[in-house]
C-alpha positions in Angstrom: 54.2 -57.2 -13.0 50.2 -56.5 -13.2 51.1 -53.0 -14.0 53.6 -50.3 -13.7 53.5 -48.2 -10.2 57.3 -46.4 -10.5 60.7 -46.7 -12.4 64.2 -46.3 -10.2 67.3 -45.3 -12.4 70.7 -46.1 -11.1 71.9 -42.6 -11.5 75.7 -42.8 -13.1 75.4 -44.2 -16.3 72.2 -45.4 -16.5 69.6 -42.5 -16.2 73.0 -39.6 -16.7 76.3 -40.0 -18.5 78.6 -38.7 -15.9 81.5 -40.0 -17.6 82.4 -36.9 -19.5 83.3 -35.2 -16.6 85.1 -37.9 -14.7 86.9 -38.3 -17.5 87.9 -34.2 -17.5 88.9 -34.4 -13.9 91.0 -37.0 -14.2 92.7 -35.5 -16.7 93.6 -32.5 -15.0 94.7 -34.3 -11.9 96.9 -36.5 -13.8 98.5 -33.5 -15.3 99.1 -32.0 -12.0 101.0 -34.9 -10.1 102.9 -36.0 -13.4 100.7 -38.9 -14.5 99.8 -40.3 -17.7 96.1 -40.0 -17.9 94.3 -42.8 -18.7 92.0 -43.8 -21.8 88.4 -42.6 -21.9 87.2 -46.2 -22.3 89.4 -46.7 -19.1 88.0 -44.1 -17.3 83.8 -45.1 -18.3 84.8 -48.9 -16.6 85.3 -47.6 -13.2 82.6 -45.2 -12.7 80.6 -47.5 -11.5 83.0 -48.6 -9.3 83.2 -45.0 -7.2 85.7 -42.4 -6.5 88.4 -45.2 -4.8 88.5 -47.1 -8.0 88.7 -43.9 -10.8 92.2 -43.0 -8.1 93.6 -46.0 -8.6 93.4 -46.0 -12.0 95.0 -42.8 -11.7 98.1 -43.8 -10.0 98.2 -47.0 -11.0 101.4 -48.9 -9.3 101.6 -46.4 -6.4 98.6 -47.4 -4.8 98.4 -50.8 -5.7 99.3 -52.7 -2.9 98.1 -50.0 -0.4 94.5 -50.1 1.5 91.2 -48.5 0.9 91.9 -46.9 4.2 95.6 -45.7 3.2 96.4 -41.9 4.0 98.1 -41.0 0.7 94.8 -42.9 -1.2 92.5 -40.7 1.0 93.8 -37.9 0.0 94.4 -38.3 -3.7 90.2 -39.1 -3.5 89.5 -35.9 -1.8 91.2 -34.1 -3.6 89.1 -35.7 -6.5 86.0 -35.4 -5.4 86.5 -31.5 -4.3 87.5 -31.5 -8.0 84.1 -33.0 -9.4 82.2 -31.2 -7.1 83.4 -27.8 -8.2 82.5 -28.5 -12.0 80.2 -31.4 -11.5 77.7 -30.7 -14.4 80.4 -29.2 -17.4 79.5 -32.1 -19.7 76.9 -34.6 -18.0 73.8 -34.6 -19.3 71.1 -37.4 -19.7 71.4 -40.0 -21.7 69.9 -39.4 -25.7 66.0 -40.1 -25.0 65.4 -41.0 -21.7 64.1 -36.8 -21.1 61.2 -37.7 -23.3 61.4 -40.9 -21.4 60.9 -39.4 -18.2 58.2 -36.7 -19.7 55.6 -39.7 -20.7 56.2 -41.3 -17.3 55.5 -37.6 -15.9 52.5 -37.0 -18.5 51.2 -40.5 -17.1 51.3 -40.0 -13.4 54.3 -42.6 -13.1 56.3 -41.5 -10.6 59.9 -41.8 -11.0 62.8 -41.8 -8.7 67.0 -42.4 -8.1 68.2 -45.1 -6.3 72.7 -44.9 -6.4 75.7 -45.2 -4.7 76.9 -41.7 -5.2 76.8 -39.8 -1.7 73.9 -37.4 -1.4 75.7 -34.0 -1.7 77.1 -34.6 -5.0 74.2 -36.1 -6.1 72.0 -33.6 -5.1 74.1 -30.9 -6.7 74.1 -33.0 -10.3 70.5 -33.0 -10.3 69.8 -29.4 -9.6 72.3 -28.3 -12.2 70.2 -30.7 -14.5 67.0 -29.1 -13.4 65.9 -32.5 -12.4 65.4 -31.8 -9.0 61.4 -31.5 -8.8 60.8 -34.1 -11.4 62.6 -36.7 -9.4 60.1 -37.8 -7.3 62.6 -39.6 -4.7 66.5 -39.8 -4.2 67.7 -42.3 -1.8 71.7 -42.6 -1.6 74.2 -43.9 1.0 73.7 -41.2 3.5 70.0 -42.5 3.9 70.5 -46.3 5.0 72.6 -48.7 6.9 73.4 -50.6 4.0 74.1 -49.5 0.5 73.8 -52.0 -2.8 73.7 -54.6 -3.3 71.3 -54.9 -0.3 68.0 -54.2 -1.0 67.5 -51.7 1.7 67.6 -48.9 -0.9 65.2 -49.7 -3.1 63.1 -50.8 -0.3 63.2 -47.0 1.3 62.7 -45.4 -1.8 59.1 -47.0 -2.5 58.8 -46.2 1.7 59.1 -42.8 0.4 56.9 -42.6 -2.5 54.1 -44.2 -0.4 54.5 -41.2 2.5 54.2 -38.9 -0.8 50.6 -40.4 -1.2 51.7 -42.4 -4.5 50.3 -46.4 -4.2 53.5 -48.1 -5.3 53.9 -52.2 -4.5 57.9 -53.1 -4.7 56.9 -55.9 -7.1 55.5 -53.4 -9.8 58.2 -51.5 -10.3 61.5 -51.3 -12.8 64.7 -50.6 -11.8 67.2 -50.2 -13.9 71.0 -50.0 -13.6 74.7 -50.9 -15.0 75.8 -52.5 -12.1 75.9 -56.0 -10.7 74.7 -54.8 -7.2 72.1 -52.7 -9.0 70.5 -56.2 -10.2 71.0 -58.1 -6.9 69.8 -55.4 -4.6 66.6 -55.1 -7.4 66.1 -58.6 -7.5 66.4 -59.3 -3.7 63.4 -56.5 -3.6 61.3 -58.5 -6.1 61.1 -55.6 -9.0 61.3 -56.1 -12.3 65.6 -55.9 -13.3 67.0 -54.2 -16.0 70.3 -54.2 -17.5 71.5 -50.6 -19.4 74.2 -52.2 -21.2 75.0 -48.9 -22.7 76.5 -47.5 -19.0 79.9 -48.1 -17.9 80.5 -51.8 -18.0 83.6 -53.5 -17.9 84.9 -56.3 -20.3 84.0 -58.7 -18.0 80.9 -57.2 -17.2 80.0 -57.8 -20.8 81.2 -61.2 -20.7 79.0 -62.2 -17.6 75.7 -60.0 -18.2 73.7 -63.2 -18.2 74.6 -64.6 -14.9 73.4 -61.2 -13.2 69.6 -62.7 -13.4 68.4 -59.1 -14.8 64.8 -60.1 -16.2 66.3 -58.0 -19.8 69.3 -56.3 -21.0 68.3 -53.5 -23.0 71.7 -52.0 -25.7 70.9 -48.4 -25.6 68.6 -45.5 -24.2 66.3 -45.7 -27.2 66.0 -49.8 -26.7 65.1 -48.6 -22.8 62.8 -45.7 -23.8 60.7 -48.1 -26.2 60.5 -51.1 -23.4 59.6 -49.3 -20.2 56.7 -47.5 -22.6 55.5 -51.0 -23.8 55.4 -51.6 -20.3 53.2 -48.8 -19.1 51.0 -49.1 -22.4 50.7 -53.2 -21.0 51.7 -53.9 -24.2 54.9 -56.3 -23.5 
């Protein structure tokens, strides 16, 4: 990378700590249907892995042989997310740094932008309760392409969408940065620069296998990201 034209965030935990939240929901539905609610650390492994996967955890043995498409699984996730999006911002906030993060690359005429997984009305509604919505320069989520991450179809619309905003940005100079496995592959298959944020909501396997993801670093917490996408715009890593 020659020089840095934009940074792309994976949005739940990696540019915002959702989890707080989640975790509140789940609590309340488990209360309501009679289950025991499970641990926080419990609860910050499946974020990543969407709404489907945060039910199951919730009910545990009665959806565990049933289908992604089962009726009583549907319902159980509706009913969730209608939950989340009703209080979506109580306790989410950005992770420790990565504001004054975002500030330099705003002071520096970087432009930065959200590639996730999490559909775009609930997304949308996170950022403007952050007042993030004019900073973030583009959003691209499911709704917007035929195939989500791990593909790289994403990542390739979002610097489509920067360049249609008049900002010169080459796929190959730009970070993104994420907690997922698909966040790496679909970043790597669009020949940016991959980082790991090891401090989002990874599983114990996750943290067992980090390595074989191919990320070009894994970076421990907000601070260690702050102080190497910086070096990286100062060319001085």
């Amino acid at each position: 990378m020659s020089k840095l034209d934009a940074v792309l965030f994976d949005l739940d935990g990696t540019l915002i700590d959702t989890a707080p939240d989640f975790i509140r929901i789940i609590g309340v539905m488990c209360a309501k249907h009679n289950h025991p609610t499970p641990s926080d650390a419990d609860i910050r492994e499946q974020v990543s892995a969407g709404a489907r996967a945060m039910v199951r955890l919730m009910f545990g043995d009665e959806l565990a042989e049933v289908a992604d498409t089962d009726d009583k699984l549907l319902a159980y996730r509706q009913e969730f997310l209608d939950l989340y999006e009703q209080d979506i911002c109580v306790d989410s906030q950005l992770f420790d740094g990565l504001d004054d993060l975002l500030k330099n690359l705003e002071n520096q005429g970087v432009p930065w932008g959200i590639v996730t997984n999490k559909p775009r009305y609930l997304a949308e509604n996170l950022l403007n309760k952050l007042n993030l919505t004019d900073r973030c320069r583009v959003l691209v989520c499911p709704d917007d392409v035929a195939n989500t991450k791990p593909d790289p179809e994403p990542i390739f619309l979002a610097v489509q969408r920067l360049n249609a905003l008049g900002v010169s940005v080459r796929a190959e100079n730009c970070i993104y940065v994420g907690d997922h496995i698909r966040d790496i592959q679909a970043g790597n298959a669009a020949q940016m620069t991959t980082v790991i944020a090891k401090f989002g909501y990874l599983s114990r396997a996750d943290h067992a296998n980090l390595h074989e993801w191919g990320a070009d670093v894994v970076l421990d917490t907000p601070d260690e990201l702050a102080r190497w996408v910086l070096a990286k715009l100062e060319n001085k890593a």
